[in-house]
N, C-alpha and C positions, 0 to 999 in steps of 0.2 A: 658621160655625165660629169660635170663639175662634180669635183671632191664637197665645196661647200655649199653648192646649191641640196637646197630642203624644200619640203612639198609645206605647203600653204592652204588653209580653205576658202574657197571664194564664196563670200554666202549669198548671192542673187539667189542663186538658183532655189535654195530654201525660202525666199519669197513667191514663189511663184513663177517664176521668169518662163514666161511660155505655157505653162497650163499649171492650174492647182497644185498645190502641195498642204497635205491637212499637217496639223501642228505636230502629231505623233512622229510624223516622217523624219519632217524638220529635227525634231529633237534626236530622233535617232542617229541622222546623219550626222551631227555634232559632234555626240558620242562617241561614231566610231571612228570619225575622226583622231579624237583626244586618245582612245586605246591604240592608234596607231602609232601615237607620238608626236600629233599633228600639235605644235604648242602658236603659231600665226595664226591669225582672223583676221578677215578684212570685210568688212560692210559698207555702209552708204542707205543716208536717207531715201534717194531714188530709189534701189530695191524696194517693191513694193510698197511704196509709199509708207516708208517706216517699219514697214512685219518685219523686213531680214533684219533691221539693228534688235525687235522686241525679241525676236525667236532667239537669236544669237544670245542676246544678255539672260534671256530666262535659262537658257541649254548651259552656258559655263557659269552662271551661278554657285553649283554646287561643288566647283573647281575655285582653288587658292587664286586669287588674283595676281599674286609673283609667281606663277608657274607659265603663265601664257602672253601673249603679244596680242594686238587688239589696232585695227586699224580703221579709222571712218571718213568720210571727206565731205566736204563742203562745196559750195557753191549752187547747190540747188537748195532752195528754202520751200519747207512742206508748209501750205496754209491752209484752213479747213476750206472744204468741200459742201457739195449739198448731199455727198453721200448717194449720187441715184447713177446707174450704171457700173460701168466697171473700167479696169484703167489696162485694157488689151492693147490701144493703141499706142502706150507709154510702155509695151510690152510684158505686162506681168498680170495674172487672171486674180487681180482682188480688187474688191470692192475701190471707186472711187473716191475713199472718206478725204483725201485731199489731192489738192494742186502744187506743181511745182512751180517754182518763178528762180529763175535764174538772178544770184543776187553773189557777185565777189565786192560786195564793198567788205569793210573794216566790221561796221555793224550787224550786216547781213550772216558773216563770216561766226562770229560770236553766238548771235542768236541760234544759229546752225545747230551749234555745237554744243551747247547748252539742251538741245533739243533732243540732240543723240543724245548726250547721255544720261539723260532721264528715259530715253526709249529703252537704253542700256541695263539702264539700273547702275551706273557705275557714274565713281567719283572723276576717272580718266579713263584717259585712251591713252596710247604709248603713241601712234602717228596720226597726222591730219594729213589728207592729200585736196589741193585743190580740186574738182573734178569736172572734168571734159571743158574746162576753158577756151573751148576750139575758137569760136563765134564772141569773145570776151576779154580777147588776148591783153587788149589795156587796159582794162580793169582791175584783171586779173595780175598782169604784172604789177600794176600801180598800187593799186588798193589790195588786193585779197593775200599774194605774197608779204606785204610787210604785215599784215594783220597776222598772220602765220608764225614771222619771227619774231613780233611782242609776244603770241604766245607760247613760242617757246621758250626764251630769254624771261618769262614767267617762272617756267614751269609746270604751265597746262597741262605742257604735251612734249614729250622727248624727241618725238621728231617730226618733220616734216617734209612734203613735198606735195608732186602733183601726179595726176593718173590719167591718161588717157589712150583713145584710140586712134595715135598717130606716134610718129618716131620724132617730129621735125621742131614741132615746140616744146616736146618734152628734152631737147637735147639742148634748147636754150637755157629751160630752166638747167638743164645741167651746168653749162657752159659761163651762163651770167648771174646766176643766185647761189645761194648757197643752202640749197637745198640736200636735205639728209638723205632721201631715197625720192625714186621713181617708180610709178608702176604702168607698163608697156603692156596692152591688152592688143593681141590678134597681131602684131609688127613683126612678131620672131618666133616663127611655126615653121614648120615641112609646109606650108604652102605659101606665106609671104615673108620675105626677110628684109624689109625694108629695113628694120631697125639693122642690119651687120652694118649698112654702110654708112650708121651716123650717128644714133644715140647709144649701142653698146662701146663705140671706139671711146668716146667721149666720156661716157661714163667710167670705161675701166681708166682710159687717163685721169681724171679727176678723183677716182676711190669712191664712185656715187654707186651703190648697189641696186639693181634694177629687179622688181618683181615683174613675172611676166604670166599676165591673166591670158584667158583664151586660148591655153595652147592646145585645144580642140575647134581653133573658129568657129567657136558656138556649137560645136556639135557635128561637122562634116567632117573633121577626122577621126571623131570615135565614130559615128558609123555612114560611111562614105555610100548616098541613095538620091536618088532623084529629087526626092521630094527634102532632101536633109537641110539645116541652116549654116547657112557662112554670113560671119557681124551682121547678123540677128532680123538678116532676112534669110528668102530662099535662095540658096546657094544657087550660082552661074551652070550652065551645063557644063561650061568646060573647064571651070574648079572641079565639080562631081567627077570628070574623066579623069583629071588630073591626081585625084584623092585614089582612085581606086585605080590607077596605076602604083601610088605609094603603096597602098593595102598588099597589092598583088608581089612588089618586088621588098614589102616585109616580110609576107610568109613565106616566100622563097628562102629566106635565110633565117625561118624557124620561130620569125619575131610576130608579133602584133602591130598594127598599126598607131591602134591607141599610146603600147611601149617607146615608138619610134617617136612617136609626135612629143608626148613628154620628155623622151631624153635629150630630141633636138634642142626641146626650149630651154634646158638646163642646163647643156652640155656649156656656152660662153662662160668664161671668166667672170665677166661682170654681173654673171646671171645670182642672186644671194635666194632667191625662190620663185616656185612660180603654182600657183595656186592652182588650186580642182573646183569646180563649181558643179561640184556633187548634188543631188536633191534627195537622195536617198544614204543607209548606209550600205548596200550593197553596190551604188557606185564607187563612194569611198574606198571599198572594198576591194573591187576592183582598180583604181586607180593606183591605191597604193601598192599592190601585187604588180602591176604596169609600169611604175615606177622603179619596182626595186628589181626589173626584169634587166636583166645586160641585153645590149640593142648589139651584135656583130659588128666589127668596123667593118667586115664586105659587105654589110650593106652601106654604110653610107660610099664607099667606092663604087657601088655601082648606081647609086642615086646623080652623084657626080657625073658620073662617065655616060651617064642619059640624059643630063641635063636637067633634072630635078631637084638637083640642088647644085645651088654658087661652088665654085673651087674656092676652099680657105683651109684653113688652121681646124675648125669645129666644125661638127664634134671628134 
């Protein structure tokens, strides 16, 4: 594990993300995050159509606002709904109260944000990240990036960048903006390492520090089953075999799977955090116990010498 990589909370999953979660839960998991030392948040209006930024902002409420870190991103705009069904198919079990509309202009960008943090309860947030600009790219460059550095060069917001689920336009933003951070969900796991061969090189060239979400791909490598999720469908059969190969040659050398998966994602250089997307506090719980578990270098030798992980430097 990176000396300076630190654990992170990822708050989808306190929306809902996949089944229910009552407010009690929510709040707890927050909680025991902060008693762990957990001082990063990261939200987004998508979560839930707004519950993860309201959960998030009513749980650190009772917490100093210079004690913690606070992250939310843009590009999706919430606009009311008629309220009738539920938003499963946008993957999170709450009521439909609204719709998203993809929107990186200048305008869209601001109103965003304004949005959160009234959901917040807060006067700022410390990052904005553009989000999932996959399908948006010039827009996104064009319009939503400089709308980002007026407001930083404001003051809005301390920093900025962008987040997504891929390595290859987030290594641009590395590469051609001057964006403060990154955050890489599912790219740099024990099961995919797209990101070794493009946006961690880049970034550690440049000094861009990278959060890395996902480093359970949704859930198959904390617990590797037939029926489990990888990026937030049902996992491949032959991800599943390949997960519970990892599982088998961690316990072999005494470790967890869950331990291994986390320390993979932390172990880069360039790695500054990489987030738990806890729903409970006895996730949290375990996560951080996982975390601060030491992972064997004979296991990663022999992950290696099987072909289950690239020959490099990390971990």
């Amino acid at each position: 594990m990176s000396a300076a990589a630190e654990l992170g909370f990822g708050a989808a999953g306190i929306a809902g993300l996949y089944t229910e979660v009552r407010d009690q839960q929510a709040y707890d998991a927050v909680q025991a995050a902060w008693r762990h030392g957990i001082r990063t948040f990261d939200t987004a209006p998508h979560y839930g159509l707004g519950l993860s930024e309201r959960r998030l902002g009513e749980a650190l409420r009772e917490h100093p606002r210079d004690r913690y870190r606070i992250s939310t991103k843009v590009g999706r705009r919430l606009e009311p709904a008629d309220g009738t069904g539920d938003d499963r198919a946008g993957g999170f079990a709450v009521p439909a109260t609204h719709r998203r509309v993809w929107d990186f202009t200048a305008d869209g960008i601001r109103r965003t944000l304004e949005a959160s943090l009234e959901r917040l309860g807060l006067d700022r947030v410390d990052t904005v990240y553009l989000h999932d600009p996959d399908d948006h790219a010039e827009q996104a460059f064009r319009e939503g990036y400089p709308a980002l550095e007026d407001l930083r060069s404001e003051g809005v917001v301390r920093a900025i960048g962008a987040g997504m689920n891929q390595s290859a336009m987030l290594t641009r933003f590395v590469r051609d903006t001057d964006v403060d951070v990154v955050l890489c969900a599912g790219r740099h796991t024990l099961l995919d390492h797209g990101a070794l061969t493009d946006l961690l090189p880049a970034a550690l060239e440049r000094g861009v520090p990278v959060v890395i979400g996902g480093a359970f791909n949704s859930g198959l490598l904390a617990d590797p089953r037939p029926d489990a999720t990888y990026d937030y469908g049902r996992a491949p059969g032959d991800l599943v075999e390949r997960a519970l190969r990892l599982k088998e040659a961690a316990e072999r050398h005494g470790t967890t799977l869950r331990a291994a998966a986390l320390a993979y994602s932390a172990a880069h250089p360039a790695v500054g955090h990489v987030l738990i997307g806890a729903r409970s506090a006895a996730e949290v719980d375990d996560c951080v116990r996982q975390f601060r578990t030491p992972v064997p270098a004979a296991l990663w030798a022999e992950l290696r010498a099987s072909g289950l992980l690239p020959v490099g430097e990390w971990p």
